[in-house]
TIMAR-697978 format. One record per residue (C-alpha): residue in three letters; x, y, z. Coordinates in Angstrom, 1 decimal, m for minus. Layout:
BEGIN
 rest     xx     yy     zz
  ala      X      Y      Z
...
***
This chain:
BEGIN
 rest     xx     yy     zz
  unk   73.5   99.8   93.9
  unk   74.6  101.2   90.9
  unk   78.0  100.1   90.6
  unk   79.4  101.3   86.9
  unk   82.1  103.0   88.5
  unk   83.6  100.4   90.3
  unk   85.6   98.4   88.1
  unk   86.9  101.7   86.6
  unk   87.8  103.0   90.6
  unk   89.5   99.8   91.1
  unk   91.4   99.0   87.9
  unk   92.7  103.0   88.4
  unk   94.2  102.2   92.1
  unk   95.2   98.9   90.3
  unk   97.5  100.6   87.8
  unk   99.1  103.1   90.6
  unk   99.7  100.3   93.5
  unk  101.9  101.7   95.2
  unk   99.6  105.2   95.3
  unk   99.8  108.6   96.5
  unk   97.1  111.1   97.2
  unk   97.1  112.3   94.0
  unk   97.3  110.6   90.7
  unk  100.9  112.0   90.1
  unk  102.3  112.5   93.3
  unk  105.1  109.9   95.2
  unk  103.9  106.7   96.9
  unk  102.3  107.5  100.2
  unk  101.2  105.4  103.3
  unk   97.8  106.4  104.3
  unk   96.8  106.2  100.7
  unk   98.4  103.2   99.8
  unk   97.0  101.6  102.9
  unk   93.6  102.6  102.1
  unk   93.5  101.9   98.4
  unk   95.1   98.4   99.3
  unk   92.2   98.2  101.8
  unk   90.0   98.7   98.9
  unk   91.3   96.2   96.6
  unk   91.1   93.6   99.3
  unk   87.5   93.7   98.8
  unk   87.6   92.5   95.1
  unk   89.4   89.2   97.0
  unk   86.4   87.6   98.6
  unk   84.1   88.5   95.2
  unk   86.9   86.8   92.8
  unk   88.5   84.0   94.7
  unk   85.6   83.0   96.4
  unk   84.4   83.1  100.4
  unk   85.0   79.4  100.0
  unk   89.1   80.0   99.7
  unk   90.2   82.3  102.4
  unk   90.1   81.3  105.9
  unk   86.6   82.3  108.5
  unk   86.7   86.2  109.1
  unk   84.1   87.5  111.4
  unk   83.2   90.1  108.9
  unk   80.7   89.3  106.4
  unk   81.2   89.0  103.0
  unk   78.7   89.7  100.5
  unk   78.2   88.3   96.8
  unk   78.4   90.8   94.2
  unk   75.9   91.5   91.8
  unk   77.5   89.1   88.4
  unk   77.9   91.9   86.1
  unk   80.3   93.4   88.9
  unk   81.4   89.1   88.9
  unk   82.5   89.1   85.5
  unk   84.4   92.4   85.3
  unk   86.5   91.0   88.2
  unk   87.5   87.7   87.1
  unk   88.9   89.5   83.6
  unk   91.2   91.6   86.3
  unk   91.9   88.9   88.8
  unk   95.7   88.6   88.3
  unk   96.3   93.2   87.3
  unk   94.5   93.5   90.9
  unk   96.4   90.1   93.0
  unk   99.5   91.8   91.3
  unk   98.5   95.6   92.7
  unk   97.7   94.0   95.9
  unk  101.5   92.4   96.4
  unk  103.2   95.5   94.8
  unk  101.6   97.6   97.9
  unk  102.1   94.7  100.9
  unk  105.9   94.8   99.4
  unk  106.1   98.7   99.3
  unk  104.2   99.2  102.8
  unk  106.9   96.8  104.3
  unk  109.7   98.3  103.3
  unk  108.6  101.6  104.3
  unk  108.2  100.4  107.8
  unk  110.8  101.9  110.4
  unk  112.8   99.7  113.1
  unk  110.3  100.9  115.7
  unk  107.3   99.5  114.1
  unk  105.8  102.7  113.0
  unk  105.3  104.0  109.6
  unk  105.5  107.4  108.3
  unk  104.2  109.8  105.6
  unk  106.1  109.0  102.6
  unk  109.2  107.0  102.0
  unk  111.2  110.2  102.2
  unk  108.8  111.8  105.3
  unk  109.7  109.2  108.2
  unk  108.0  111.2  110.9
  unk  105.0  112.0  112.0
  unk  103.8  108.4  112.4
  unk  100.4  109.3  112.4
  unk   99.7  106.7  109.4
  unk  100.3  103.7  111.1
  unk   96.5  102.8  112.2
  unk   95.9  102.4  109.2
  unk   98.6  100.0  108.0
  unk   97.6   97.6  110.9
  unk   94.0   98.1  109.9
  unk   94.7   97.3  106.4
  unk   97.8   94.7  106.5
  unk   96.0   92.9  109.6
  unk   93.0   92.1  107.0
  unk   96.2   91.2  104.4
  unk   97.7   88.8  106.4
  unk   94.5   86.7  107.0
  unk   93.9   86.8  103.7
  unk   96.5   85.0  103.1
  unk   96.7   82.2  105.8
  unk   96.6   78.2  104.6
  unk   97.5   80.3  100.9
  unk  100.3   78.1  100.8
  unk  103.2   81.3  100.5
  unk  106.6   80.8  101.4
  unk  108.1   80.9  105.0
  unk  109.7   84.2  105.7
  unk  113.9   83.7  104.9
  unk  116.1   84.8  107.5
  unk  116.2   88.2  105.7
  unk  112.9   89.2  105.2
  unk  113.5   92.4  103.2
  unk  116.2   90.6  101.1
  unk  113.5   87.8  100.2
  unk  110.6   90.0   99.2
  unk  112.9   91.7   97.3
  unk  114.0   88.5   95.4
  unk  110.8   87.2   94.9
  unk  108.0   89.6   96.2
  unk  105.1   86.7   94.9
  unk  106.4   84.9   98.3
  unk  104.4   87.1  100.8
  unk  102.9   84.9  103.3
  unk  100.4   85.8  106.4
  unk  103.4   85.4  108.5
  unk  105.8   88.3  107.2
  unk  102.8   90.8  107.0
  unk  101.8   89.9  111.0
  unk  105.2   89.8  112.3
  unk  105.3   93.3  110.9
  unk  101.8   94.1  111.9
  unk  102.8   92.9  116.0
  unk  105.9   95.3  115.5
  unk  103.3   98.2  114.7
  unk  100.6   97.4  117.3
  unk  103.5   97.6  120.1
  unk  104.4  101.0  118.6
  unk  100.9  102.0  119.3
  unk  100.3  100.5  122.3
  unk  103.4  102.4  124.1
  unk  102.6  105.7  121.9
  unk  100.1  108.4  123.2
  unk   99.4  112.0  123.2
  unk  100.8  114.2  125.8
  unk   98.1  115.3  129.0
  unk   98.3  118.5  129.9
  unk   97.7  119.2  133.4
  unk   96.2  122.3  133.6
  unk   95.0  124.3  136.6
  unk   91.9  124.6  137.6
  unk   90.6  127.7  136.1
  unk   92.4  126.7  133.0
  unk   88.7  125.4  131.6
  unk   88.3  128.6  130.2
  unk   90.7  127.7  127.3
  unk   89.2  124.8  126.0
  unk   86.5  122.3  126.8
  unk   87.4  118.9  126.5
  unk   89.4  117.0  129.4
  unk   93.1  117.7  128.5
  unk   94.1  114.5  130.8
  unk   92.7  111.9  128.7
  unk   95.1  110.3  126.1
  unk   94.5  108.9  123.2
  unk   96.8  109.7  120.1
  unk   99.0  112.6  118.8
  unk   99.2  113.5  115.0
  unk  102.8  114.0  116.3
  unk  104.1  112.0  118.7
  unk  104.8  114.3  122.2
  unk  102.0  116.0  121.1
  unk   98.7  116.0  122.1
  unk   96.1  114.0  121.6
  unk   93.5  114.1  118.7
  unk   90.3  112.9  117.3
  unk   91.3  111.1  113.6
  unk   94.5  109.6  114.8
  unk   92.7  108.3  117.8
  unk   89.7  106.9  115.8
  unk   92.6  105.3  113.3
  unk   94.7  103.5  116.2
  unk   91.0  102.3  117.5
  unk   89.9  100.6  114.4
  unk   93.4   98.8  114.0
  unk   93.0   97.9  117.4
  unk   89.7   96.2  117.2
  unk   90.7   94.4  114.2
  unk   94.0   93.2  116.0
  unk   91.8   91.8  118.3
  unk   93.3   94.5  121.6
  unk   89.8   95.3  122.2
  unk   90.4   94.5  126.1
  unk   93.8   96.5  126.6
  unk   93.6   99.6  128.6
  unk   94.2  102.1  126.1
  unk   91.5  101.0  123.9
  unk   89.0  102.2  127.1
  unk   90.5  105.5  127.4
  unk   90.6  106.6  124.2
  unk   86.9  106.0  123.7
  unk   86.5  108.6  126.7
  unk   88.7  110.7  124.8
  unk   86.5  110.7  121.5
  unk   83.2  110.9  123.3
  unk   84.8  113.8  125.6
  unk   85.5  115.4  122.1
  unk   81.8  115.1  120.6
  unk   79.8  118.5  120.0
  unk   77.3  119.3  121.3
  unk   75.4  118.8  117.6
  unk   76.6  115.5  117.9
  unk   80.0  115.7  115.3
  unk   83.3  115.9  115.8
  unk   86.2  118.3  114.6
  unk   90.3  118.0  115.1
  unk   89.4  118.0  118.7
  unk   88.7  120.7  120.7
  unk   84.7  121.3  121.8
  unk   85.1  124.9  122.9
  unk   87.8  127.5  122.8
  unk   88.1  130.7  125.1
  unk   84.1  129.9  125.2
  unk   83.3  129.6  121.8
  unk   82.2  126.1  120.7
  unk   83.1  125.3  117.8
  unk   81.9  123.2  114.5
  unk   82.0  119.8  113.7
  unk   83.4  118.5  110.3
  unk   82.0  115.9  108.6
  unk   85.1  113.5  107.8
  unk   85.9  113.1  111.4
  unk   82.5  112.9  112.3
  unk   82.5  109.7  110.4
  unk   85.4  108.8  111.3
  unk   85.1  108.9  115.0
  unk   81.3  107.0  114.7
  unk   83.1  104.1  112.6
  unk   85.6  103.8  115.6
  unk   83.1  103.9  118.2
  unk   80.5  102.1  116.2
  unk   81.2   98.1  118.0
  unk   81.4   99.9  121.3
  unk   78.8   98.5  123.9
  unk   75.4  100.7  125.3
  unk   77.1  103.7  122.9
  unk   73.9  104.5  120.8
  unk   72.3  107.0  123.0
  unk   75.6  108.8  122.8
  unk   75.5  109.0  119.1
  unk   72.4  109.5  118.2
  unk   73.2  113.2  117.7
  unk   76.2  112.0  115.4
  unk   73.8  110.1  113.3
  unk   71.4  113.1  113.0
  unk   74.4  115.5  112.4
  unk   76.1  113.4  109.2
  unk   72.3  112.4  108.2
  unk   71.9  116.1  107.6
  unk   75.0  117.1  106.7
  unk   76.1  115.2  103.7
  unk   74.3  116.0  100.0
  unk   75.6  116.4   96.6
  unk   78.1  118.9   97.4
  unk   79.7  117.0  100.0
  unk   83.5  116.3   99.0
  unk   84.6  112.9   98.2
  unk   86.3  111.7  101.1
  unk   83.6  113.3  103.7
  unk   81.5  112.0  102.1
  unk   82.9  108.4  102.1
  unk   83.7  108.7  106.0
  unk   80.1  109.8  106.9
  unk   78.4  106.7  104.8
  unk   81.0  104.1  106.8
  unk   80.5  105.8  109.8
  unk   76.7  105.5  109.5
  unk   76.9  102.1  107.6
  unk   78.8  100.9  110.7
  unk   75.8  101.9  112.9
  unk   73.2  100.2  110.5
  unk   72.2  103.3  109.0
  unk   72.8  105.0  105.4
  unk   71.9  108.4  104.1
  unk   69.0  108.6  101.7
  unk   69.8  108.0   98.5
  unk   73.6  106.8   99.6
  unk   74.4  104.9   96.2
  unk   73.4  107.8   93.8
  unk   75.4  110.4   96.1
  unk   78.5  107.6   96.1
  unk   78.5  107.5   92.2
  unk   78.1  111.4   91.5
  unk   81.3  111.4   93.2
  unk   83.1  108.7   92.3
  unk   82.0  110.1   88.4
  unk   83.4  113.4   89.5
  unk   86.4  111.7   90.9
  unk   87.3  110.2   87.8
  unk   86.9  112.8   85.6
  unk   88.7  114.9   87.7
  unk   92.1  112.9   87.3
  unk   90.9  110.2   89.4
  unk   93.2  111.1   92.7
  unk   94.1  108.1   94.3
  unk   93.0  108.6   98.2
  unk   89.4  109.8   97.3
  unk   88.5  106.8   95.0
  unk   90.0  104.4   97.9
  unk   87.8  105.9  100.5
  unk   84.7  105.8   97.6
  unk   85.1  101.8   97.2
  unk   85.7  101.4  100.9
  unk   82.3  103.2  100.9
  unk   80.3  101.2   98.8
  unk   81.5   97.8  100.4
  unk   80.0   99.0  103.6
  unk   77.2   99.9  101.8
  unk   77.0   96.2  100.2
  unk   78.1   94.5  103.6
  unk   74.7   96.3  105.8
  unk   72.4   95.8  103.2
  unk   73.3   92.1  103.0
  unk   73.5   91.8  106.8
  unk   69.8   93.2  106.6
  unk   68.5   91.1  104.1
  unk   66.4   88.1  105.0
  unk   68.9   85.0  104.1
  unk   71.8   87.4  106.0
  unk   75.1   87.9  104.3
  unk   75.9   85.7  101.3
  unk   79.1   84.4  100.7
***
């Protein structure tokens, strides 16, 4: 892979830790969460596989040009990373859930993917030697934000997953005749954009991923809202907000839920006859003119079923290029690295010594 861009995608999420979606907007959570995401990859390629604790994900050695660059950054990137942990827990409401912006408390859509990214933080961080939460947690990260340790990021992360857990979209009950309207079986409940609302595809693929990587791969919900996003599929095989056909007409699928919905149901057991249309949808559906962040959701959705789009690396830096010179918008260039780690991570699952560490 050609990875040029990298250093200069992550030192720019670096500099704006907290982040927004764009480069001068106000802090937000799903972007914050994401570019943290991203910068938690630079951890296992700096400090070494050798000092964090087993992860079941694989962690692959990066090329040494990529090597050095990182270990001239190590303590501007460690430094990002705390600044966003701090920032993402104080934004967290009493119930566990987080909203859009500090200011924008609800919807609570966001908070997937603060469990999918602080889960990852807090094991990161186990046997790191941090201090023991105070009896005021806020009051000591405040104080001294360096004393993060695994165990105030997962009693936060627990607080979130039983927000999610007792949170769902809104059935609807309809009468019989009532398929006329739309498709897709209204009674199956996954999870609202807005909670009382009803039930999507992207929030339901988010609260699946933090799910699995919370280890609640076995609680109820988790089945039912896999029926929900393969109830939602399209006939080409994609996905949209939602809804497969409206007063008859069936509608399009989009390309960033599409591969958002195949990353969620990517670890899912016997599923690849079901997405096999996905596959062939995003395989022929992403190119040069694809936008950033569709384009980063279709190569992790695909990457996550062991399968990239030809030339995948040179359609991930023409973006990330663009992205840059464009102002370099913080949300985009989080989903770009995100990208190319899954990239890294399949190709060194598929080559012959298996991931190296």
């Amino acid at each position: 892979m050609d990875v040029d861009w990298i250093p200069a995608a992550w030192a720019e999420l670096a500099k704006r830790m907290p982040c927004g979606y764009h480069r001068t907007g106000p802090a937000a959570v799903e972007p914050a969460a994401l570019a943290l995401a991203a910068l938690q990859t630079v951890r296992p390629r700096v400090v070494g596989a050798n000092a964090m604790a087993p992860s079941p994900v694989p962690q692959v050695r990066a090329e040494p040009d990529v090597q050095a660059i990182c270990q001239t950054v190590t303590q501007q990137l460690e430094e990002a990373e705390r600044r966003a942990i701090v920032w993402l827990l104080d934004q967290q409401n009493p119930d566990g859930s987080w909203g859009v912006t500090a200011e924008q408390r609800r919807p609570c859509w966001p908070t997937g993917w603060v469990v999918w990214t602080l889960w990852e933080a807090a094991r990161l961080r186990r046997g790191d030697g941090g201090a023991a939460a105070a009896s005021d947690p806020a009051a000591s990260r405040r104080a001294n934000p360096h004393a993060l340790d695994s165990r105030q990021i997962a009693a936060a992360v627990n607080r979130a997953i039983d927000w999610l857990l007792r949170t769902s979209g809104r059935p609807i009950y309809s009468s019989e005749d009532d398929g006329r309207f739309v498709g897709h079986n209204t009674r199956l409940q996954g999870w609202p954009w807005v909670e009382t609302t009803h039930s999507w595809v992207e929030p339901t693929a988010m609260a699946l991923l933090a799910l699995r990587r919370a280890g609640r791969r076995d609680h109820p919900r988790f089945d039912e809202a896999v029926r929900l996003l393969l109830d939602r599929q399209l006939p080409e095989g994609g996905w949209n907000y939602g809804n497969t056909t409206v007063l008859g007409n069936t509608l399009r699928p989009h390309v960033q839920p599409s591969g958002l919905a195949l990353w969620a149901l990517a670890d899912e057991p016997e599923i690849r006859p079901r997405i096999e249309r996905s596959i062939e949808y995003l395989l022929r559906s992403v190119d040069g003119r694809t936008t950033a962040a569709s384009l980063a959701f279709a190569v992790i959705g695909l990457a996550a079923v062991d399968v990239l789009p030809s030339k995948a690396d040179v359609l991930l830096e023409q973006a990330a290029k663009r992205t840059l010179s464009a102002d370099a918008p913080p949300y985009p260039l989080a989903l770009l690295l995100l990208a190319a780690e899954a990239i890294s991570a399949k190709r060194g699952a598929d080559s012959p010594a298996g991931p190296s560490s």
